[in-house]
Structures are given as structure tokens and as C-alpha cells.
C-alpha positions in Angstrom: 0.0 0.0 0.0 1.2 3.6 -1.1 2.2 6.3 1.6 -0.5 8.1 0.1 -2.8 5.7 0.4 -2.0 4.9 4.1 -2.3 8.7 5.4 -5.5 8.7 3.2 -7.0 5.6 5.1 -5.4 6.9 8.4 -7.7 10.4 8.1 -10.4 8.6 7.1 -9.8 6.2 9.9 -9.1 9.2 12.6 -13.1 10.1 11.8 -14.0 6.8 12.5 -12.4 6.7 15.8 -13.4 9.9 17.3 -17.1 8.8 16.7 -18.9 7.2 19.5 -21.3 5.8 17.4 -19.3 4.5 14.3 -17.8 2.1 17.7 -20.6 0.7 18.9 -21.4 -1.2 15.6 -20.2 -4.6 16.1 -19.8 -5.3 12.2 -18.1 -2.8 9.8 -18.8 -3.1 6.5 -14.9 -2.6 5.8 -15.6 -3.9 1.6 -17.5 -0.6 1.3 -14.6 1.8 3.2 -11.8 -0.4 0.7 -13.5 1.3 -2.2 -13.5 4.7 -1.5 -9.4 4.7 -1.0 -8.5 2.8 -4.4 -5.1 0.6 -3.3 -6.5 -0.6 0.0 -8.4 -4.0 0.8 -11.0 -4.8 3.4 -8.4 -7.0 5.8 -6.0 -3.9 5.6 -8.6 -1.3 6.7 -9.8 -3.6 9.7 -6.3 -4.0 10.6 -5.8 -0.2 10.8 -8.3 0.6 12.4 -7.9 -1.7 15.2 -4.4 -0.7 15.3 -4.9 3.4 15.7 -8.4 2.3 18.6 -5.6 1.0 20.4 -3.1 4.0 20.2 -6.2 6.2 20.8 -6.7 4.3 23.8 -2.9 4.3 25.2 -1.5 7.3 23.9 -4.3 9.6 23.1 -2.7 10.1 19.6 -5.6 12.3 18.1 -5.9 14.9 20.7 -3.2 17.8 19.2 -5.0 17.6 15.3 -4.6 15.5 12.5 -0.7 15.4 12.2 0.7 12.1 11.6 4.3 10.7 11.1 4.3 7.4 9.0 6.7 5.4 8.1 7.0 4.1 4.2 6.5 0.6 3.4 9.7 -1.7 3.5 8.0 -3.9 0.4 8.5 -0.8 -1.7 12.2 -0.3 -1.3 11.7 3.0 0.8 13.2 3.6 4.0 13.1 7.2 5.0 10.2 8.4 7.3 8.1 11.7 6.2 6.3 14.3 8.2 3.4 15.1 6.3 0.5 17.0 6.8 -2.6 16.9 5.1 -5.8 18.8 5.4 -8.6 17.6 3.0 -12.3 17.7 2.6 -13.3 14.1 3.6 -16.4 12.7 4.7 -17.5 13.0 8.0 -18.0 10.0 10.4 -22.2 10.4 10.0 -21.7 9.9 6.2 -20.2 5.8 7.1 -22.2 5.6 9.8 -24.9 3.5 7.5 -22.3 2.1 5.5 -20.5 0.2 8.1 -22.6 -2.9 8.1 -20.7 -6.3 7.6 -21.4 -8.1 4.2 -20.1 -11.1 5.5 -20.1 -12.9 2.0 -18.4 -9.8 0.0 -16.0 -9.5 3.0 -14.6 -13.1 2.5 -14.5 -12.8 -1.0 -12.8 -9.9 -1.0 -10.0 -11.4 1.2 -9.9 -14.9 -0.3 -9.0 -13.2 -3.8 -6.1 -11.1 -2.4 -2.9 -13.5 -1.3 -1.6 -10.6 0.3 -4.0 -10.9 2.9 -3.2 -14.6 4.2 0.1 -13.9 5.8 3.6 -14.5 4.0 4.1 -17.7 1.7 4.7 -21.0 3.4 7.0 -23.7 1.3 5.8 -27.3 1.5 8.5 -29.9 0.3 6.4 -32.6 -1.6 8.3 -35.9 -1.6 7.0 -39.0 -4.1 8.5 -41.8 -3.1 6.5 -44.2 -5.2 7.1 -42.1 -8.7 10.8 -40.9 -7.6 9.4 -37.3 -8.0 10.0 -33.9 -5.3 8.4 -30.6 -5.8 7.9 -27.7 -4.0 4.3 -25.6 -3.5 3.8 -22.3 -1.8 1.3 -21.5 0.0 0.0 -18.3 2.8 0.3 -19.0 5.8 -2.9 -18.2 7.1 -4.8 -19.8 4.3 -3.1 -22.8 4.9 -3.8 -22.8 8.5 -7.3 -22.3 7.6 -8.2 -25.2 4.7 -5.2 -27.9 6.7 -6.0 -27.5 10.6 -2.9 -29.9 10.6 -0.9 -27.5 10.3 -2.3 -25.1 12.4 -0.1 -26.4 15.8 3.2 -26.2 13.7 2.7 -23.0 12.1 1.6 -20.7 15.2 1.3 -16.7 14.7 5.0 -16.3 16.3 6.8 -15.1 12.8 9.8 -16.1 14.3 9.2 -19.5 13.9 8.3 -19.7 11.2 11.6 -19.9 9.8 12.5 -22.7 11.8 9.6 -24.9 10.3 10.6 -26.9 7.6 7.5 -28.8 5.9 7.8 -32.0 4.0 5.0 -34.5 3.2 5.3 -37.7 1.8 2.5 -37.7 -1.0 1.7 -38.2 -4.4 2.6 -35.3 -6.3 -0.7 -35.1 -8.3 -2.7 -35.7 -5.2 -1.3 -32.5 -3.4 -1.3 -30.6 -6.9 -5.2 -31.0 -6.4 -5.4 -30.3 -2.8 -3.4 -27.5 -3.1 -5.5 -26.2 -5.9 -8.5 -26.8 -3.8 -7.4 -24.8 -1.0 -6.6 -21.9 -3.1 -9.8 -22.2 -5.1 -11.0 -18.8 -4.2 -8.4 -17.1 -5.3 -7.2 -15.7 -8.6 -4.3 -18.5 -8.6 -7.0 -20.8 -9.6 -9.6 -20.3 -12.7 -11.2 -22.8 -12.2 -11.7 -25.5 -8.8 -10.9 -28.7 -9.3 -13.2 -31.5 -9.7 -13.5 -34.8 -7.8 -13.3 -38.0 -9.8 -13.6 -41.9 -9.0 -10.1 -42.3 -9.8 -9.1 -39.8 -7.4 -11.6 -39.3 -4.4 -10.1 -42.0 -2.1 -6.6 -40.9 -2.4 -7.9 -37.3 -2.1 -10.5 -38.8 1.2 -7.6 -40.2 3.1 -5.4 -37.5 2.5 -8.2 -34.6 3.7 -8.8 -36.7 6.5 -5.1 -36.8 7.7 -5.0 -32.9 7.0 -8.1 -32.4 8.8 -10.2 -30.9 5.8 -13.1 -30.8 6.8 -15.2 -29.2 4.2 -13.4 -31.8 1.4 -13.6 -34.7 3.7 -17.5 -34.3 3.8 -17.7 -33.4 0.1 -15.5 -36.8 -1.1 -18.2 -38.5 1.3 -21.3 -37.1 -0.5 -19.6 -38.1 -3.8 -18.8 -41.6 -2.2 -22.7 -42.0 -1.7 -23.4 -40.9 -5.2 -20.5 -42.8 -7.3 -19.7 -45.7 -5.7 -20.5 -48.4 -8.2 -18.1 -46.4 -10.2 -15.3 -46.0 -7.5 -15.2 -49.5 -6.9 -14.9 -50.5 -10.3 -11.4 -48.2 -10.4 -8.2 -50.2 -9.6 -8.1 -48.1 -6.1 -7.4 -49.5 -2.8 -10.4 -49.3 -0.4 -8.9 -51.3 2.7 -7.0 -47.9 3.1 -10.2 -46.2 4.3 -10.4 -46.1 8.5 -13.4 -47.3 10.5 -14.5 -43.5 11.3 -14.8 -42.9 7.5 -16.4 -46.1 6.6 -19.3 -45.5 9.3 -19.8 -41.4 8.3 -19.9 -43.0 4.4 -22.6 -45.9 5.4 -24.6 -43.4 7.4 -25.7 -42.1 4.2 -26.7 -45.0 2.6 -29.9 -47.2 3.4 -30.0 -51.0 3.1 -31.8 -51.1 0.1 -29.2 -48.2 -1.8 -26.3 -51.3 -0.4 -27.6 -53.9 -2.1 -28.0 -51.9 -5.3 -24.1 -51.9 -5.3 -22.3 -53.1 -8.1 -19.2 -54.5 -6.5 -18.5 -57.8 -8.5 -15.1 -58.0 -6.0 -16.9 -57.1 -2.9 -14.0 -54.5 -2.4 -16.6 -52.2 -0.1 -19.8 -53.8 0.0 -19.0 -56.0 3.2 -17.6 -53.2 4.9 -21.1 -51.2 4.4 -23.2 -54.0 5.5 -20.8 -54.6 8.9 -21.4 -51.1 9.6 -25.2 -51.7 9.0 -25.1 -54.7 11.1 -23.3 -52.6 13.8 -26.2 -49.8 13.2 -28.7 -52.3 14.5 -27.1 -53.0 17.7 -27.3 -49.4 18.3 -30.2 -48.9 21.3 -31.3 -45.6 19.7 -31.0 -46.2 16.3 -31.6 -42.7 13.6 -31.5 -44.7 10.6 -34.8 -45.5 8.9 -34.0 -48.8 7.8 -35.0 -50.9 10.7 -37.6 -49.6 13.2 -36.7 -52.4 15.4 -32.7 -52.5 16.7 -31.2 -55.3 18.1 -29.8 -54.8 21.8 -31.6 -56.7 23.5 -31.5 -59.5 21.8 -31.0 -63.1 23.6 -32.1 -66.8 23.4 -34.5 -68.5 25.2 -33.7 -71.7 26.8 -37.3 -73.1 26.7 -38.0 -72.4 23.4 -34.7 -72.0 21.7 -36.2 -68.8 19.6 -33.8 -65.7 19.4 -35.8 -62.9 20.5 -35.3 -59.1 21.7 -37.3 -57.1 24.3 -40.2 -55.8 22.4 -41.2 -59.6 21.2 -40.7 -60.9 24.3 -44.3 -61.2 24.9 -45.6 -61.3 21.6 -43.9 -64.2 20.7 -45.0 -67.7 22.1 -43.4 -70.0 24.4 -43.6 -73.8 25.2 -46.9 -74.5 27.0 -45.3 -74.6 30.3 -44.4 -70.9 30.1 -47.3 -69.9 29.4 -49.2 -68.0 32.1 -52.5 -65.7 32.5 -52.5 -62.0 32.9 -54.7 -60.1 35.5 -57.2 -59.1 32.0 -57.5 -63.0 31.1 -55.2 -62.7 28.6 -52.5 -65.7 27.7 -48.9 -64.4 28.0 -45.8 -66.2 27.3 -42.6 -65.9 30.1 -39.0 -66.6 27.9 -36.2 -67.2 29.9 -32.9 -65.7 28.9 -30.2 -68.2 28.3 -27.2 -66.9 30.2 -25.0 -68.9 28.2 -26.1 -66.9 24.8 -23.3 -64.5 23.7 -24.4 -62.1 20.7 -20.6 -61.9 19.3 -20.3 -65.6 19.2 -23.7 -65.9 18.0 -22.8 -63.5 14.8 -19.5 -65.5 14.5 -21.9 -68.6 14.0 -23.9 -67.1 11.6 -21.0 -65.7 9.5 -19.2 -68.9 9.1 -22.7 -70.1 8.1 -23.4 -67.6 6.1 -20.4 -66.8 4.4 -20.6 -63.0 4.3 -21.8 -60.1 6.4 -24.8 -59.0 3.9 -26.6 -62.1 4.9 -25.7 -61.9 8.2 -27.5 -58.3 8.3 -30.8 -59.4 6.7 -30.8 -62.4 8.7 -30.5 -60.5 11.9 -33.1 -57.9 10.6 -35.5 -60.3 9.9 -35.0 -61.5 13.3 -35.6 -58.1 15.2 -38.4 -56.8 13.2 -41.9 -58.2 13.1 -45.4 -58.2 11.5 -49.2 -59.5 12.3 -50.7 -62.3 10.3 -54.2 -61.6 9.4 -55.3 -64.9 9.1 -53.4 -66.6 12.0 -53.9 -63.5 14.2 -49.9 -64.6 15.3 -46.9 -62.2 15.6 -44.2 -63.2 13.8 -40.2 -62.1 13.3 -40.0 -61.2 8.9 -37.6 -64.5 9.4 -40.9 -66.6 9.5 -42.9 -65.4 6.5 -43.4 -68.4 5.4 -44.1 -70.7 8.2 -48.1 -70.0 8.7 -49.2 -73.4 10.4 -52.3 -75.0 9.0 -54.0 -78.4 8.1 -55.6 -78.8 4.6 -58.6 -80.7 6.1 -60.7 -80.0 9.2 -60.3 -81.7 12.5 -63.1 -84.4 12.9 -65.0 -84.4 15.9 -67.7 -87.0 15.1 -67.1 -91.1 16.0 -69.1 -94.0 15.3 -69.4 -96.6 18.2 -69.0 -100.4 16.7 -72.0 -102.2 15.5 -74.3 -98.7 16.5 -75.8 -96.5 13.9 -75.3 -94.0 16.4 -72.7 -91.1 16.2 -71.5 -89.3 18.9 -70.0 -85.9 18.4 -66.5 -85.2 21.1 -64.9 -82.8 22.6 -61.7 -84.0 20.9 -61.1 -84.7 17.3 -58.4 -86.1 15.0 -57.1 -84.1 12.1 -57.7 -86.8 9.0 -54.4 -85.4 6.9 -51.4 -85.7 9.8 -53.9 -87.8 12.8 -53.1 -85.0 15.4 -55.3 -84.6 17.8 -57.6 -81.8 18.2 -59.6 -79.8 21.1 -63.0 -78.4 19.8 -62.0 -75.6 22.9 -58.3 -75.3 22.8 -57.3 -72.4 25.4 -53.7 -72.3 24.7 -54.5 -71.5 20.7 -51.6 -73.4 19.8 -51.2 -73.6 16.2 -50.0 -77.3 15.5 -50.4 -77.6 11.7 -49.2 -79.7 9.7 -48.4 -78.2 6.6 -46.7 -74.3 6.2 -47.4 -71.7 4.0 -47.1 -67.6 4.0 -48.3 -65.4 6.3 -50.6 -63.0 5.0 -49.8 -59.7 6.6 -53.1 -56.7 6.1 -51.3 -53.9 4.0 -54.5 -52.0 3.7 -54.2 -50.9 7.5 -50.9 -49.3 6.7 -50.1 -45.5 5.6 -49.2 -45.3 2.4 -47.1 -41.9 1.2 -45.3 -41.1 -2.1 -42.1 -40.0 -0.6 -40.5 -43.4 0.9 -38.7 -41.4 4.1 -42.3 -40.3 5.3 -44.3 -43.9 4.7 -45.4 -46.2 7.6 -42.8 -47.9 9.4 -44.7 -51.6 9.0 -44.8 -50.5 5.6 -41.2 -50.4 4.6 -40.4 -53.0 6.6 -43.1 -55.4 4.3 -41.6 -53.5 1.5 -37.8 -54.8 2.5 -39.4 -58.2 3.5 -40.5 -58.9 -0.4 -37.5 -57.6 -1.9 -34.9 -59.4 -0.4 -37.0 -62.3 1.3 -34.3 -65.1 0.0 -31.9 -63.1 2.2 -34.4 -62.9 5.4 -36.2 -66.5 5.6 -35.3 -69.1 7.4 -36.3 -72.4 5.3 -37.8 -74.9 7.1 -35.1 -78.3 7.4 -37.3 -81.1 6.8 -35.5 -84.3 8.5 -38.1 -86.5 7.3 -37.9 -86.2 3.7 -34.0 -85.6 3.9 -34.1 -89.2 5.2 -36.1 -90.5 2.8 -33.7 -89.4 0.5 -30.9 -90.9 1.6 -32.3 -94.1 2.1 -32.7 -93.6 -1.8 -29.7 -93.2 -2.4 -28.5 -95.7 -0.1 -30.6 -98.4 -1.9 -29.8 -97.0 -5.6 -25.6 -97.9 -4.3 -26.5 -101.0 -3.4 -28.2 -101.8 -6.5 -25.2 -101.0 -8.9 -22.4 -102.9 -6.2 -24.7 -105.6 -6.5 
């Protein structure tokens, strides 16, 4: 900035001062007061001015008129100090009283586009050990305290250590080319900001995250949830991603946007559905996925079922659990197997299983549930498909020997399996022989066009149909598997013989 400049800003600036009212507006619109003295920028004025309320305050400096000494600026070459004095028409304080309001958005602009203003230039050694490359980048100090907080505790406002900070970073060369062109994207270094890529966003993720970039680290995220059938089909390395960054990325994602993931290597897909399957076992879950979570899930000794709080008593029991409630109503009392450990129980179902996505749907299936409307049961989604029921009605009638008589009982037999049957059963245990699916009432459920607003049971039915081969259990049938080796026992012994 010019000497001329500078006394013109200082009597400007004296004004200012002197004015009671111009200092009890908490934000100055300094963009405005940068215009009127051509040379000067916002950062410079709100320097000054902060500079001369504190010399009004010590010294008293504008109490003998408006005579100033300065001193010339060493980045010019000049070194001699003048005495001037001028006496000029300038505005008075009442004429910037209504100007001095902060533009907040002009302000930073303002400053962003004017290097100057972000301290002296920082070197940063780049060293490429992979490609056998070394370059150097430059960058202000304050701006890149600002975009890499890293930095921030080795570059501290003492200029005279700054010298003594010598700043190498092992990194690809491109990599920092684009982070350094990121954090100088507001100014006129840089035409134009640079974009992110699949080829480059996990490279450029880990390294924001280790610079503590927060505004890139979130925006590499977003473009993670948007691209990432396309990032995993790059030759990139996803195991270098941490834990914190693959839970932020699968908080985005719902279970159904998952599965919709091409990833023919399963290079991230796993890791999303772990992170699901950890979501579950959250107690106060924010995800609309599951309404249900899983933290209270256990296993009953009695019944051998794998349960959770809320189906504790919707859920039946063996008959000998079963008790009656103060209303008349038959409830069923689980007991919790205290040998049941959850980790070991997922541990199970993984090596059964064989990966974590069908671990997930199986464990979702277990701790949401549905009503059957023609059974009138509860049921876990797991069970869709195993609605007891006999194809013929229970017989109540028998014929006494050598009697035309028939005598109607209060017990029956069921003519397709030979079960027995109570015409009044009050236990309502469902004992059929044959299964088929439960049919659950959609028409009692809200219904909305936007899918984050519908009904909870709705989704849930919604999820249960889509990916039901993930959720059901199948039904082992012992019977008919040993009928079947017999079979083939007998077709063995046919052709040895």
C-alpha cells in the first residue's frame, strides 16, 4: 500500500475513531470503506483501524490535530520516514455511519482473492516416493492454516518461527497438486476448482482426513454415496479407508441403496453391511431402515427362539411358560439363556453364512416383526413363510362299533397328519401340519409417495419382499432328507450288486 494511500486511510480512519457511534457497531462493513481509497483492501482497513483504537486508547494520539508521522513501506524499497500533513475535505463520520454494516459474503470474497491478505508464503516440500518425484508448493500461511488445521499447531502466529519450520509431506505429487489447488480455489491462482473423480476421491479422502479438511472430507463422502458403483470399479485401494470414514460413508446409505451396489469384488460392499449390522445393535437407532434394533437380543432356553425385548411377549413360548395376565389374557414368560453371547452368535452365523450381507438381513429379519391376518400370530420377517395349517378340518364326530349311532366329542383327529384336536383349545396353539405364507393386512398401513415419510410396517413389508431369499429361514425337513438318503442308499447297493 502507497504512503498516500496509508495517510489517506489513516484520516479517514481518525473520523472513525473519534465517533462514538461508528464504535458501537459490532460489524463494519470494511468492503465498502476499501472502495473509496483505491489501493486498499478490506483486511488492511480492519487492521488499521484496530491498530490506531488501540493507540487512541494508550497514547491519546488524536488529541493535538490531525498530524501524523508514518513510516514508508519496506516492500517498496523506501526507507526514510516523512512528516506530512494533510488537510482535506473528507467525509465526516455520519456519512459511514450507514455504511459500516458487515457483508459477511463480500468481505470473505474480498479477502480470499487477495494472497496478500493470508500472511507470508509457506513452502511445502512434496516428496514422491513411489514415482521418484520432489516438488515444491507455496502457499500463505494463514490460508493454509485455515483449509489444513494440521498445520495449524506447527505453524503458530510467532513469525519467528516460522523460519524454523521446515514442511515435507510424503504424497503423491498429483494428489497434493489438487489439494493445493482446492485450497486456493478462491483465489485468482486458480480459474477454475478442481473436480473430484472416482479415480481420485479415495486418495484425495484419506489425504483430507489426515490434513483435517473438513469441508473436502464431507464433500469426497457425498460423492462416495453418489459414485460408488463407479469408484469401486477403479483399480483403487479401499482397505486404506479407517473405521470412522467407513461408518460417516454408510450413514448415508440405506440398506436397500447397499444392495443396489455393483461391486463384482466385494471391495466395499461388506464393509457397508458390517457397519449396518453394527447400526442395528445401536439402542437408539436414527436410521430409517430398521424400526426395530437389536440390543436386547437373547435366546430362550425353553423355546430356543432368538428374541429381543419388544417380542418378548408377543412371541409364544412352550406350553409350560405360558401363564395368564390379571385381563384373562394368555402371555408367554422366555427365559434368557445366560450362556447366549451375541458376538459368538454372529461369529456362528457368519461362518454359516459366508458373508456379512446375509448376516445383516438375517438378523433384521429377526428383530423386526409383523401381524398375520389370518393366523392372528406375531411373527419375526424370518418366519414369513411358516403360517401353520391343516388342509382338512379336524373331525369331531365317531361312530361306536356295530351302533348307527354317532356321537360328536370334545376331541377330534385331524384326518391329513392324525393329530389330535380340542374343539375348545385355550392355549390357541397352532400345531399344523403343513406351512405356507403369512398373510400380513397392507390395507391398514399409511401409504405416502415420498418413501422417508411412509409407515414404518410398511417399509419393513416393503424390504421383507424384496430381499425375502436373504431374510427366511427355510424350514429343514428331517423327514424327507431321510427318505432321500435311504434312496440313495438303496440306488448304491443296487449297482455294487
Amino acid at each position: 500500500m502507497e504512503d498516500n494511500s496509508c495517510l489517506a486511510l489513516d484520516l479517514m480512519l481518525k473520523d472513525l475513531v473519534e465517533s462514538r457511534e461508528v464504535t458501537q457497531i459490532s460489524d463494519k462493513n470494511w468492503d465498502t470503506l476499501s472502495r473509496l481509497i483505491p489501493g486498499t483492501t478490506p483486511r488492511q482497513c480492519s487492521r488499521r483501524y484496530d491498530e490506531l483504537c488501540k493507540q487512541a486508547a494508550n497514547e491519546n494520539i488524536f488529541s493535538n490535530g490531525s498530524s501524523l508521522r508514518l513510516q514508508s513501506n519496506k516492500m517498496n524499497g523506501k526507507t526514510d520516514t516523512d512528516e506530512t500533513k494533510i488537510s482535506s475535505s473528507r467525509p465526516s463520520s455520519a456519512k459511514f455511519k450507514g455504511l459500516l454494516k458487515l457483508d459477511k459474503q463480500k468481505s470473505a470474497e474480498s479477502d480470499s482473492k487477495d494472497p496478500a491478505d493470508h500472511g507470508p508464503k509457506m513452502t511445502i516440500h512434496v516428496c514422491d516416493e513411489a514415482k521418484n518425484l520432489k516438488q515444491d508448493f507455496y502457499c500463505p500461511r494463514d490460508l493454509l492454516v485455515k483449509e489444513m488445521k494440521y498445520f495449524a499447531e506447527y505453524l503458530s502466529t510467532d513469525a519467528q518461527r516460522w523460519e524454523e519450520v521446515d514442511i515435507s509431506v510424503h504424497c503423491d505429487v498429483q494428489i497434493f497438486d489438487w489439494l493445493m489447488k482446492y485450497v486456493k480455489r478462491y483465489t485468482a491462482e486458480v480459474d477454475n476448482p478442481p473436480k473430484l473423480e472416482p479415480n481420485n476421491v479415495i486418495s484425495i479422502l484419506i489425504s483430507s482426513d489426515f490434513l483435517k479438511m473438513d469441508s473436502l472430507v464431507k464433500e469426497c463422502i457425498e460423492y462416495c454415496h453418489g459414485n460408488v458403483s463407479a469408484i469401486v470399479a477403479t483399480p483403487c485401494n479401499m482397505n486404506c479407508i479407517n473405521d470412522a470414514l467407513v461408518s460417516r460413508i454408510s450413514d448415508l446409505f440405506t440398506h436397500n441403496e447397499v444392495e443396489d451396489i455393483r461391486d463384482r469384488k466385494d471391495k466395499f460392499k461388506s464393509k457397508l453391511y458390517a457397519k449396518k449390522l453394527e447400526k442395528l445393535f445401536d439402542p437408539e437407532p436414527t436410521s430409517l431402515c430398521s424400526p426395530e434394533n437389536a440390543a436386547s437380543l437373547f435366546r430362550c432356553s425353553e423355546c430356543k427362539k432368538i428374541l429381543t425385548l419388544p417380542l418378548e411377549k408377543k412371541i409364544k413360548c412352550s406350553v409350560t411358560r405360558m401363564t395368564i395376565d390379571r385381563l384373562g389374557n394368555l402371555t408367554f414368560s422366555h427365559i434368557k439363556d445366560p450362556t447366549f453371547n451375541v458376538s459368538d452368535y454372529l461369529l456362528s452365523l457368519k461362518a454359516e453364512l459366508k458373508s456379512w450381507r446375509e448376516v445383516y438381513w438375517r438378523i433384521w429379519g429377526l428383530v423386526n416383526y409383523l401381524t398375520c391376518a389370518r393366523c392372528s400370530d406375531v411373527f419375526p420377517c424370518t418366519e414369513l413363510g411358516q403360517c401353520r395349517y391343516h388342509p382338512e378340518r379336524a373331525n369331531f364326530e365317531t361312530k361306536i362299533s356295530e351302533s348307527p349311532v354317532v356321537t360328536v366329542t370334545a376331541s377330534g383327529v385331524y384326518p391329513c397328519c392324525n393329530k389330535e384336536s380340542l374343539r375348545f383349545d385355550p392355549t390357541k396353539q397352532n400345531n399344523g401340519c403343513k406351512l405356507r405364507d403369512h398373510i400380513v393386512n397392507v390395507k391398514g398401513m399409511k401409504q405416502f409417495e415420498d418413501e422417508d415419510f411412509s409407515d414404518p410396517l410398511s417399509r419393513v413389508y416393503d424390504d421383507l419382499l424384496s430381499h425375502r431369499d436373504l431374510i427366511c429361514i427355510a424350514i429343514k425337513n428331517t423327514f424327507a432328507r431321510y427318505i432321500i438318503l435311504v434312496y440313495i442308499f438303496f440306488l448304491c447297493t443296487v449297482k455294487l450288486t
